[in-house]
ZADO-1210 file (C-alpha; in nm, 4 decimals, padded with zeros to 6 digits):
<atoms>
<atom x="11.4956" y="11.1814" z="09.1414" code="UNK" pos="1"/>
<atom x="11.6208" y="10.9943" z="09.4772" code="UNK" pos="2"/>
<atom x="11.4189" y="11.1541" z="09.6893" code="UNK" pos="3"/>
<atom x="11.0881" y="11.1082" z="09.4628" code="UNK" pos="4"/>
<atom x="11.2193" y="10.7090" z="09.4870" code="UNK" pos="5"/>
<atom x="11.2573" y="10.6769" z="09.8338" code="UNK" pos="6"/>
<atom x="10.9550" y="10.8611" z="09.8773" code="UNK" pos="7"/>
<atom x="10.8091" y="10.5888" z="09.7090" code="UNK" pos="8"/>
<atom x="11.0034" y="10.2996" z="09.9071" code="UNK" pos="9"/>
<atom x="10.8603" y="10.4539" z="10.2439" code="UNK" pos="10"/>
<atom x="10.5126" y="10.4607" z="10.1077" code="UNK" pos="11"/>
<atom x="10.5203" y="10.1129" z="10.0001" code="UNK" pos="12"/>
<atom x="10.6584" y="10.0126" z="10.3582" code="UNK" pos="13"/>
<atom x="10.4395" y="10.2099" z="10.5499" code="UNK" pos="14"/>
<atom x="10.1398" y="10.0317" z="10.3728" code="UNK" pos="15"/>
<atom x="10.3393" y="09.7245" z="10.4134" code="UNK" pos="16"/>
<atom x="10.3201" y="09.7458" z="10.7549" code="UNK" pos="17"/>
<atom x="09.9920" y="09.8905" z="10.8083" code="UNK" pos="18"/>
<atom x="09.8275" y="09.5426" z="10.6421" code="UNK" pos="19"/>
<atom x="10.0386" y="09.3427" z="10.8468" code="UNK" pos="20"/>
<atom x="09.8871" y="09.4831" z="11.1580" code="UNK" pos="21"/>
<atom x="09.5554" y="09.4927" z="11.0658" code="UNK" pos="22"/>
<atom x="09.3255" y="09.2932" z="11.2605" code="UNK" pos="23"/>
<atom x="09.2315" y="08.9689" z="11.0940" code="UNK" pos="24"/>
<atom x="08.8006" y="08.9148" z="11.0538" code="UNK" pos="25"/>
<atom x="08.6588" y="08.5411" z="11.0981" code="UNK" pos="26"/>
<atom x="08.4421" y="08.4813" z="10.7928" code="UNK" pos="27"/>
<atom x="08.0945" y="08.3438" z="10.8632" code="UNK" pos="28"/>
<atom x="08.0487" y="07.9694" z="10.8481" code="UNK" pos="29"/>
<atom x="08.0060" y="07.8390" z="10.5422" code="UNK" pos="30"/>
<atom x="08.1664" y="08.1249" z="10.3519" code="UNK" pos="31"/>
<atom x="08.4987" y="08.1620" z="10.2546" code="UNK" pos="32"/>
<atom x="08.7266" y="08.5058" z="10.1824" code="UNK" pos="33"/>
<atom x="08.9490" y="08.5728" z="09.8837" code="UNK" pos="34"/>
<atom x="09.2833" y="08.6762" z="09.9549" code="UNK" pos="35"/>
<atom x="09.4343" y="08.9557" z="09.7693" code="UNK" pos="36"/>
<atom x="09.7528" y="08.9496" z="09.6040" code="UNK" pos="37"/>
<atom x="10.0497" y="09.1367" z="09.7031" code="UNK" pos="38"/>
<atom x="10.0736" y="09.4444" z="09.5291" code="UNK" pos="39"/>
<atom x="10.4560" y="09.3861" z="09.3969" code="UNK" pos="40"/>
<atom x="10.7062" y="09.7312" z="09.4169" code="UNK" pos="41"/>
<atom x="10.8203" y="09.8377" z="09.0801" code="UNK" pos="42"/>
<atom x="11.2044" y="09.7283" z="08.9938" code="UNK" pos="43"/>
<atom x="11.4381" y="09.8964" z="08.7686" code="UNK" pos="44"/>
<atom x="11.6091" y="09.6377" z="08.6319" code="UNK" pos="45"/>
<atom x="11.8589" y="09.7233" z="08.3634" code="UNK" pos="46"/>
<atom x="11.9703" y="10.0608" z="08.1717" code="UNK" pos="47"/>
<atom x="11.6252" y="10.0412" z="07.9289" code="UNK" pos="48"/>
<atom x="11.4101" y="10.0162" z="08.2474" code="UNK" pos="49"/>
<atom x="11.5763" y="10.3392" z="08.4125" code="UNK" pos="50"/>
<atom x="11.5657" y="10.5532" z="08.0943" code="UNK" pos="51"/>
<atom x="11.1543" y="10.4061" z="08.0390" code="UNK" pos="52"/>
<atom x="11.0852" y="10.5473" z="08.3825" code="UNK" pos="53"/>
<atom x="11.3004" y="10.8277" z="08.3962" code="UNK" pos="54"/>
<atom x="11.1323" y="10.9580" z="08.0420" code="UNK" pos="55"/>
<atom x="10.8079" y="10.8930" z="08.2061" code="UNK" pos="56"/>
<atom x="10.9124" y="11.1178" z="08.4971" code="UNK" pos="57"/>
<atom x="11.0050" y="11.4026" z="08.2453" code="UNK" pos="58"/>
<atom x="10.7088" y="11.4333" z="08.0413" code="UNK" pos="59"/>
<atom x="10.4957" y="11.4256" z="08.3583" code="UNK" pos="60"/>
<atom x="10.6779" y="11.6721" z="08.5291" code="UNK" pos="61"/>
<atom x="10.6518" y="11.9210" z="08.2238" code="UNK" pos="62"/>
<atom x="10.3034" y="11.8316" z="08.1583" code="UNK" pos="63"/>
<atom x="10.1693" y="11.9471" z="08.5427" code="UNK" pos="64"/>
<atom x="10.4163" y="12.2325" z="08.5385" code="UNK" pos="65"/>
<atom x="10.1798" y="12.3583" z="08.2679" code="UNK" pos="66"/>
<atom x="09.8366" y="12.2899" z="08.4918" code="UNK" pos="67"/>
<atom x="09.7504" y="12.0190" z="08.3829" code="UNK" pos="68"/>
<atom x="09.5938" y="11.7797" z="08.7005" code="UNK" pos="69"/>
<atom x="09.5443" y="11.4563" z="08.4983" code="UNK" pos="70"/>
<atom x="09.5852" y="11.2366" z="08.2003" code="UNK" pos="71"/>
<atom x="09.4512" y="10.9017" z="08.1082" code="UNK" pos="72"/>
<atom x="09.7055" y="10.7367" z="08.1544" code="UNK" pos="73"/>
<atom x="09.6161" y="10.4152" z="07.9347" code="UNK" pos="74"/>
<atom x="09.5701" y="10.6413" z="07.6748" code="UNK" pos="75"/>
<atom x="09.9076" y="10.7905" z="07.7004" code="UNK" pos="76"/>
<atom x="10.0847" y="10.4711" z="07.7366" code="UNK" pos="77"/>
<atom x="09.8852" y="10.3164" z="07.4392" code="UNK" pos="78"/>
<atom x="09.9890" y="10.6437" z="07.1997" code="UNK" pos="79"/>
<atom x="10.3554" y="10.5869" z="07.2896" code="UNK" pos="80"/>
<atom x="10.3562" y="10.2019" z="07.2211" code="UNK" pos="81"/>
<atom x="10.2049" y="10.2840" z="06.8714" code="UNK" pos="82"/>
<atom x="10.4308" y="10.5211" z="06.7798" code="UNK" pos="83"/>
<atom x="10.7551" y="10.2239" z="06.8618" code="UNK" pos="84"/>
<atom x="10.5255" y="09.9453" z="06.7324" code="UNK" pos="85"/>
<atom x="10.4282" y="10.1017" z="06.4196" code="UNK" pos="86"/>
<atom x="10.0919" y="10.0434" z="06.4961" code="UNK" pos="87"/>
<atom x="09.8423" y="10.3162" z="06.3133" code="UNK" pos="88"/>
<atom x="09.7614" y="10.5768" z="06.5532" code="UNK" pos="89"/>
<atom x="09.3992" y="10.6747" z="06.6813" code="UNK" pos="90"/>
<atom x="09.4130" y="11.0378" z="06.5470" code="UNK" pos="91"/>
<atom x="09.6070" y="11.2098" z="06.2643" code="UNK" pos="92"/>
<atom x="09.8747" y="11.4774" z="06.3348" code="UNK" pos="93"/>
<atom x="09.6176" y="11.7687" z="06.2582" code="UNK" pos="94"/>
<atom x="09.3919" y="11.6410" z="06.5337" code="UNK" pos="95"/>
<atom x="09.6377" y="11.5285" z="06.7617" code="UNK" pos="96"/>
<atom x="09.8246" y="11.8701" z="06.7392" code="UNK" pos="97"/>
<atom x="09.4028" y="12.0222" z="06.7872" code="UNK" pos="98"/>
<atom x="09.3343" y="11.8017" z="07.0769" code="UNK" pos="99"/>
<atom x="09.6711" y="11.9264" z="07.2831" code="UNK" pos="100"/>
<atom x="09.5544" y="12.2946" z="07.1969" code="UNK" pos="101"/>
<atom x="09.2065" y="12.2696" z="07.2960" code="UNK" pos="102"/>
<atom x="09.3250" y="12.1106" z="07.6360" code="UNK" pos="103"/>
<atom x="09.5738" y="12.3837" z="07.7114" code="UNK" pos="104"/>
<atom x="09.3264" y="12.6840" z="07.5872" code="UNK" pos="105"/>
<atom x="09.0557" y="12.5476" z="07.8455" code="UNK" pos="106"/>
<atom x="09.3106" y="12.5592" z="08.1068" code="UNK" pos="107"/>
<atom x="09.4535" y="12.8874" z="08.0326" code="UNK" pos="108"/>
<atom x="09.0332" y="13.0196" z="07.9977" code="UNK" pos="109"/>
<atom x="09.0460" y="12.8588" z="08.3900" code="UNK" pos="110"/>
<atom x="09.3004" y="13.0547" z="08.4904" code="UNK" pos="111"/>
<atom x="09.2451" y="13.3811" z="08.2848" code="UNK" pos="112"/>
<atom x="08.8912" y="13.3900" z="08.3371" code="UNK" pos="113"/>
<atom x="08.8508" y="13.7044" z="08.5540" code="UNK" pos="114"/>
<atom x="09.0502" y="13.9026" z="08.2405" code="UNK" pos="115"/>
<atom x="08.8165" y="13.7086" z="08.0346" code="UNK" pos="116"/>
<atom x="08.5291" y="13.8671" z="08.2148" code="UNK" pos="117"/>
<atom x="08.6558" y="14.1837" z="08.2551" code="UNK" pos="118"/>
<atom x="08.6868" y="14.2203" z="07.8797" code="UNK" pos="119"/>
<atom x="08.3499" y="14.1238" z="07.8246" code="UNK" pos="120"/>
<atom x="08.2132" y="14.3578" z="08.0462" code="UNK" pos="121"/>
<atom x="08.3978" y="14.6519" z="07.9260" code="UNK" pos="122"/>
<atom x="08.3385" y="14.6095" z="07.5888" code="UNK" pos="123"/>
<atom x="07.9870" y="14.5358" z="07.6716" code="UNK" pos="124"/>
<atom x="07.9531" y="14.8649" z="07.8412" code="UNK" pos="125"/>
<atom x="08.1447" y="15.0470" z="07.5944" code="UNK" pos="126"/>
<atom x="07.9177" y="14.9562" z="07.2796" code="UNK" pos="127"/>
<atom x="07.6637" y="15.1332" z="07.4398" code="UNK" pos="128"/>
<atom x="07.8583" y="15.4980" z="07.4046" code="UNK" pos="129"/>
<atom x="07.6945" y="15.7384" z="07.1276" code="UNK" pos="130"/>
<atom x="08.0756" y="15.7734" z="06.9699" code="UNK" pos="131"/>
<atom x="08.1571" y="15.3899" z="06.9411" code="UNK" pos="132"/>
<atom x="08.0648" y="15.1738" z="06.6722" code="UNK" pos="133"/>
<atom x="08.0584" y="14.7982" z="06.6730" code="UNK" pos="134"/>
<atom x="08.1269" y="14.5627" z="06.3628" code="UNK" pos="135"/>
<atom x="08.0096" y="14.2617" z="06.2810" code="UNK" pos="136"/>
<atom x="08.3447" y="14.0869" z="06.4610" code="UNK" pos="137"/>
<atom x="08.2827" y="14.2820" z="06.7317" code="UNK" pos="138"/>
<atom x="08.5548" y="14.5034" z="06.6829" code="UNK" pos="139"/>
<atom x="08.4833" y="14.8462" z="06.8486" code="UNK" pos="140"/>
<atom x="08.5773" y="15.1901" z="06.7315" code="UNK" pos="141"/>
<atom x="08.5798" y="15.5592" z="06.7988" code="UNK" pos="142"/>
<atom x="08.6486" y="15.8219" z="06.4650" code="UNK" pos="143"/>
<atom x="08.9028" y="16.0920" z="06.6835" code="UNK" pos="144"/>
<atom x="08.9616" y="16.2938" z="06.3676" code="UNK" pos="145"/>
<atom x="08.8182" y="16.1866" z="05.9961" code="UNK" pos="146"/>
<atom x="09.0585" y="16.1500" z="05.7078" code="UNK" pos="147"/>
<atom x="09.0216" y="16.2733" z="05.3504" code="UNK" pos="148"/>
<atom x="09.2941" y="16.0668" z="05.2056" code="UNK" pos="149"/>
<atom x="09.3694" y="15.7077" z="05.0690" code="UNK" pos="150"/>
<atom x="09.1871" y="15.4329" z="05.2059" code="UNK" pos="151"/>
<atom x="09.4107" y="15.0538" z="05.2093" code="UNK" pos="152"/>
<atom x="09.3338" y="14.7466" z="05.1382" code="UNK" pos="153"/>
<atom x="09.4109" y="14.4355" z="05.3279" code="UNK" pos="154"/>
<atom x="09.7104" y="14.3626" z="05.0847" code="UNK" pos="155"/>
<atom x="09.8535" y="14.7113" z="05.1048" code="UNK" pos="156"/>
<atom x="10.1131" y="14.8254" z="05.3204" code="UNK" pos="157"/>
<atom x="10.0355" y="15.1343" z="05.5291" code="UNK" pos="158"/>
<atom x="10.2489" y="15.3686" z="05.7676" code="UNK" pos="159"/>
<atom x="10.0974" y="15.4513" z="06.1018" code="UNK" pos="160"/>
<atom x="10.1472" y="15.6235" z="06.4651" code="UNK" pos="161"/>
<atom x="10.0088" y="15.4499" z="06.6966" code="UNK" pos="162"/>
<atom x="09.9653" y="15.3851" z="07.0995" code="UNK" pos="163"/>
<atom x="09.8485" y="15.0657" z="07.2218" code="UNK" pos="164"/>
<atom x="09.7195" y="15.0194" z="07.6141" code="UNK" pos="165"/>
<atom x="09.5404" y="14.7547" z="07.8269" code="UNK" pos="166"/>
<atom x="09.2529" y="14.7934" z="08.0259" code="UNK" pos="167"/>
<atom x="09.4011" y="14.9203" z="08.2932" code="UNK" pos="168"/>
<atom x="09.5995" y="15.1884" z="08.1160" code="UNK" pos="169"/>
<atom x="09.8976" y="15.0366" z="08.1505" code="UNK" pos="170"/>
<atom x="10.0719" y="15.1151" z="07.8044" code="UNK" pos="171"/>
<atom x="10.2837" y="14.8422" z="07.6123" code="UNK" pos="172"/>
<atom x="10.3468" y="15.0106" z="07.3153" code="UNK" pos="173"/>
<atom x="10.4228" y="15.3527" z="07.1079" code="UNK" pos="174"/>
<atom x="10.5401" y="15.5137" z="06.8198" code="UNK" pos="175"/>
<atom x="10.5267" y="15.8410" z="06.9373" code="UNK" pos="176"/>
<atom x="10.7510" y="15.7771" z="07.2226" code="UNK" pos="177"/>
<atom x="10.9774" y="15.6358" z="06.9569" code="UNK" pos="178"/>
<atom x="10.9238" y="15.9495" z="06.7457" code="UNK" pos="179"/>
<atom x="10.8788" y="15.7390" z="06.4410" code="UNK" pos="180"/>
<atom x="10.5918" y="15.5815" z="06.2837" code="UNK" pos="181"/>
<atom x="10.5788" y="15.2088" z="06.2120" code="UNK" pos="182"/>
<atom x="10.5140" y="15.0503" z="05.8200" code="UNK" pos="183"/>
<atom x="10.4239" y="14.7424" z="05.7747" code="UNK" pos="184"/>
<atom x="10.1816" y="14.4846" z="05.5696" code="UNK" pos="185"/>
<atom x="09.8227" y="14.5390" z="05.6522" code="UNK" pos="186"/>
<atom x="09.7595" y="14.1271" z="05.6525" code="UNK" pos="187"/>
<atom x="10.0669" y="14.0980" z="05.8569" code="UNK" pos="188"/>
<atom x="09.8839" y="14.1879" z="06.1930" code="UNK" pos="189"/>
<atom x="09.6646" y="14.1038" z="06.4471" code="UNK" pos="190"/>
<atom x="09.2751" y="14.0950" z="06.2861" code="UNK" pos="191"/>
<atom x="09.1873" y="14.3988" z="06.4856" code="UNK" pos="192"/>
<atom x="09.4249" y="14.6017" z="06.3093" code="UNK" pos="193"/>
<atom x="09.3960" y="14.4435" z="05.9807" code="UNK" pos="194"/>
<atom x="08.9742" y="14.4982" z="05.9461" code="UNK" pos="195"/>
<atom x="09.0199" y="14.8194" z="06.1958" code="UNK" pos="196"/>
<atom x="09.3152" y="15.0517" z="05.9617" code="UNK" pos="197"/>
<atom x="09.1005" y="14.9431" z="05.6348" code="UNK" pos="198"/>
<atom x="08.8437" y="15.1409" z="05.7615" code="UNK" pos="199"/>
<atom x="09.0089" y="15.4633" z="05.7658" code="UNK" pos="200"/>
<atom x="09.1273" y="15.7271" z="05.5270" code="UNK" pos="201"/>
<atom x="09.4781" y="15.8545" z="05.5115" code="UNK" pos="202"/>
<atom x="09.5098" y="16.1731" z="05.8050" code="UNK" pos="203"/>
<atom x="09.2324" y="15.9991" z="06.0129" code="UNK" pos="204"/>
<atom x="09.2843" y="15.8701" z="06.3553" code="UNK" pos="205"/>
<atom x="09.0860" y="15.6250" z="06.5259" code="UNK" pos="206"/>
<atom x="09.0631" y="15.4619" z="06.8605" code="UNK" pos="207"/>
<atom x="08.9827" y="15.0734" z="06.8491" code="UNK" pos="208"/>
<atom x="08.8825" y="14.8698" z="07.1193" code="UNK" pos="209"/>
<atom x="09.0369" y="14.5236" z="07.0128" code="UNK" pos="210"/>
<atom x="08.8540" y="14.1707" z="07.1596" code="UNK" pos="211"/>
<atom x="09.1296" y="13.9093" z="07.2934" code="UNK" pos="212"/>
<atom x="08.9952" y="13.6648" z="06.9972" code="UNK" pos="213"/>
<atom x="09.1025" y="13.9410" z="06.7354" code="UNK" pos="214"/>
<atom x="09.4606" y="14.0462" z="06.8993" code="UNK" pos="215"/>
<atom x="09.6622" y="13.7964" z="07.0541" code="UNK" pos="216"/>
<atom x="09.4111" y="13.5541" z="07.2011" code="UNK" pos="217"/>
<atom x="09.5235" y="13.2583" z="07.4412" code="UNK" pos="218"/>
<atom x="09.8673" y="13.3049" z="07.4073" code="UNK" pos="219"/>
<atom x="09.8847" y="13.6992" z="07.4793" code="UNK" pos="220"/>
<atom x="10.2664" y="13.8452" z="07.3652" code="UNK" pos="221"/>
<atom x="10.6019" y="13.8362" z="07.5717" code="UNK" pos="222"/>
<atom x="10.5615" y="14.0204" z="07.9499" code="UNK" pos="223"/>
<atom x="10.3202" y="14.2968" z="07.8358" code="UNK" pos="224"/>
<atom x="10.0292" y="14.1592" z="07.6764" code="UNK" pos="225"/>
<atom x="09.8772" y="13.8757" z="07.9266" code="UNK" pos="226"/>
<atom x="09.6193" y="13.6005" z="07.7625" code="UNK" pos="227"/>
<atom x="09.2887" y="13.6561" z="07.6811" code="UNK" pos="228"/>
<atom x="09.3807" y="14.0744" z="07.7220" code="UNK" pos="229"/>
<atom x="09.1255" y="14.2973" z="07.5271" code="UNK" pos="230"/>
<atom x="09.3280" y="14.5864" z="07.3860" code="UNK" pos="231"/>
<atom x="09.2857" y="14.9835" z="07.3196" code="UNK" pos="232"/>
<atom x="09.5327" y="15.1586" z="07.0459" code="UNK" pos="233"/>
<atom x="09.5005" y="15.4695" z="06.9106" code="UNK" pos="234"/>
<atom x="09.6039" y="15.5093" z="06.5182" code="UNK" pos="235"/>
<atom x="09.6898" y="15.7688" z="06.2814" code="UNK" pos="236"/>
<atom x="09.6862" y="15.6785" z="05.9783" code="UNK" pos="237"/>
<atom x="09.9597" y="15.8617" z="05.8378" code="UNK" pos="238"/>
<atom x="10.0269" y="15.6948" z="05.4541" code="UNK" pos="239"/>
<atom x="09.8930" y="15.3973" z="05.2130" code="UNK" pos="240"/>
<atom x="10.1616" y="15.2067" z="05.0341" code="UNK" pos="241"/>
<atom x="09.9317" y="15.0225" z="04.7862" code="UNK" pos="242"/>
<atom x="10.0586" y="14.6609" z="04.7096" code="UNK" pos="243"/>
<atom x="10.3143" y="14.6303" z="04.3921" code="UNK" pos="244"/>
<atom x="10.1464" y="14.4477" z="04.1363" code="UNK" pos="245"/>
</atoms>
């Protein structure tokens, strides 16, 4: 914090100086010049003034830690005097809570856009394989073996093996390695798995090639699963659990 102020206090000197020594210009007769005024430095005057700034310093170091470049700034200072004034704000908490998302998801697109790209033009390429079939949501999928069994619903709970890579093989996730299969609520999981398992039978195994926008989308999950990542699993379906009623 002292050395962003003095920072500051040098600037302000240097341009200080630099207008003092600036060559004055006669005006032509008749005309006449208006003098600018003196751009007064900023004082911190009491507790309330130190806090104000310092709080100002804090939210805009957090904010362009997470990319962003710019704000409008009389926007920003108009939102937080109408929150202490009481004054009725421009936007409602749904939109306002929208508007910060948006901003942060076309950021994130910015930087993420070659996995972006690379997802499009895998599953692009893929769709046009003889085995693979596309639905409607673009979810892709392969039948590995066909089942005979149970099919769930999205309210049922079903137990499954499963293996789950990214693009570039890398794996992030599996059941087999853990030697036992996973149960859980069919609406409980990413779409891709929650339209994918209800199209199998029970002793089936599929492999699904999962968009970002129907697995974990802009915010991707802990270390393994970067934004915006397109996924592979392979499932076996191995029970249904159909939904108590």
């Amino acid at each position: 914090m002292k050395k962003i102020f003095l920072v500051a206090l040098a600037s302000a000197a240097v341009f200080n100086a630099t207008a003092q020594t600036k060559p004055k210009t006669t005006p032509a007769k008749g005309k006449t010049t208006a003098s600018k005024p003196a751009v007064k430095p900023v004082a911190l005057k009491n507790k309330l003034d130190s806090a104000s700034y310092a709080f100002g310093l804090a939210m805009g170091n957090n904010l362009k830690s997470s990319d962003l470049t710019s704000l409008n700034y009389e926007l920003l200072s108009k939102a937080l005097k109408d929150v202490f004034t009481g004054t009725a704000p421009l936007m409602t908490e749904h939109a306002s809570q929208s508007a910060i998302n948006n901003i942060f998801e076309d950021l994130s697109k910015q930087k993420f856009g070659p996995s972006i790209k690379e997802g499009e033009t895998f599953l692009a390429q893929n769709k046009t394989k003889p085995a693979i079939k596309t639905t409607a949501s673009g979810l892709q999928y392969e039948v590995l073996t066909p089942g005979t069994g149970a099919q769930p619903k999205a309210t049922d709970e079903v137990t499954v093996h499963y293996k789950g890579t990214l693009l570039n093989g890398s794996e992030f996730d599996s059941s087999y390695k853990r030697d036992q299969p996973a149960t859980f609520g069919l609406n409980q999981v990413i779409p891709g798995w929650t339209e994918g398992v209800q199209l199998m039978k029970e002793g089936s195994k599929y492999r699904f090639f999962i968009p970002y926008k129907l697995a974990y989308g802009a915010r991707g999950m802990g270390n393994d699963i970067p934004p915006f990542s397109t996924l592979i699993f392979e499932v076996e379906l191995v029970k249904v659990n159909p939904k108590q009623q």
